[in-house]
Each structure stands twice: as structure tokens, then as C-alpha cells.
N, C-alpha and C positions, 0 to 999 in steps of 0.2 A: 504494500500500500504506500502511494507515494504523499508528501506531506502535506499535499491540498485537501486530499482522500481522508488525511486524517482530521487536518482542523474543522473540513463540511462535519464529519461525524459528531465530533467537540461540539461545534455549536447548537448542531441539532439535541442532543444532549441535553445541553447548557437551557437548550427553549426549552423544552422538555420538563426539566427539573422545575424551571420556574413557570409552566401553567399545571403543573403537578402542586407546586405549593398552593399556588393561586387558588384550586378547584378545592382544595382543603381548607381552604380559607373561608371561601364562600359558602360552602358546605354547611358551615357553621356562624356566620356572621344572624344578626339582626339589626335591622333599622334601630331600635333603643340602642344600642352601643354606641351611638355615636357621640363624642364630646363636643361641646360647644364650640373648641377650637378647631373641629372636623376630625379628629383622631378618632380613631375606631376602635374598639377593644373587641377583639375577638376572643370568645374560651374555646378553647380545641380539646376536646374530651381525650383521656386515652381509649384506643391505642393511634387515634391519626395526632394526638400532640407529641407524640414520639416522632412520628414520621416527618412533620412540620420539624420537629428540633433539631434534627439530624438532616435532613435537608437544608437549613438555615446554615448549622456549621459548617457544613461541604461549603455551599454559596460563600460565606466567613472566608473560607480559609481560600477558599481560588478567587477572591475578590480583592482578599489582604485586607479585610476588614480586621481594624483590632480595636476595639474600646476598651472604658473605664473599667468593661466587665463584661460576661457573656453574651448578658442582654442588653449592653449597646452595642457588642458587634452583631449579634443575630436579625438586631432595629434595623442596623445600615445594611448587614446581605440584604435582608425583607425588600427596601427601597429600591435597591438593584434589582434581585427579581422581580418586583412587581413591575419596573420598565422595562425589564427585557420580556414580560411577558403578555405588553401592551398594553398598561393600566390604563385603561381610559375612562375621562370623567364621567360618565356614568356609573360606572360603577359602585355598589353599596359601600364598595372596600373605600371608596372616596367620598364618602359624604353622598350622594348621588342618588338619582330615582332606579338604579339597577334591580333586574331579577334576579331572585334566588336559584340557585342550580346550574 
């Protein structure tokens, strides 16, 4: 495989992983989560808040995301994935009149 062949596969990957988080996200969101300042709180039940966490640290760690602490680098991958996986304002993940599912 030559190293074009490899980095299409990476990215497709890469999309991948982050409408995989995306789709667990949503999964679980509701309109009442949202904060005044538009921040969303999602709870992600186990076993997919496992899946989300461990998805987050891969993203963390190929992103070179490093914060104060877990959960500010898990915040900044999240950011990343959610644009590589085309967050658009509609969506509930954004404050927004999006569907569930």
C-alpha cells in the first residue's frame, strides 16, 4: 500500500470515529440540557460513556490535545471531532432546533 492509500484510509477512519462519537452523543442529548451560554450537557449512560471516553482519548492523543486535566483534553478532542464530523448549527449538540436520532 502506497502512502496516499494509507493516509485516504486514516482519514476515512478519522471521519469515522468522529460521527461514531457524534451519533452517541445524540443518542443521548435532550433539549433541557442546554445552558444559557449554549453549552450542552450530555449524560452518556454506560456502557456507550465508555465508548465516548475512549474514543475522546484516541481523538486527545492524535490531536495532541493536552489540558489542565482529562476533561479539558477530552473538551478540546470533542471540538475537533464534532468539526471534522460537520457540526452544523442545527444541531441539538449546538443549541439548535435539530432531530433526535
Amino acid at each position: 500500500m502506497i502512502a496516499s492509500e494509507r493516509f485516504e484510509r486514516a482519514a476515512m477512519l478519522g471521519v469515522a470515529v468522529a460521527e461514531e462519537t457524534r451519533r452517541l452523543l445524540r443518542l443521548h442529548v435532550a433539549p433541557s440540557e442546554v445552558a444559557a451560554d449554549g453549552t450542552v450537557r450530555v449524560d452518556v449512560p454506560y456502557p456507550d460513556a465508555a465508548v465516548v471516553e475512549a474514543l475522546l482519548d484516541v481523538a486527545a492523543e492524535c490531536f495532541g490535545e493536552r489540558g489542565a486535566s482529562v476533561e479539558e483534553s477530552r473538551r478540546a478532542a470533542l471540538e475537533k471531532l464534532l468539526q471534522l464530523a460537520g457540526h452544523d448549527t442545527d444541531s441539538q449538540l449546538n443549541g439548535g432546533t435539530g432531530h433526535r436520532g
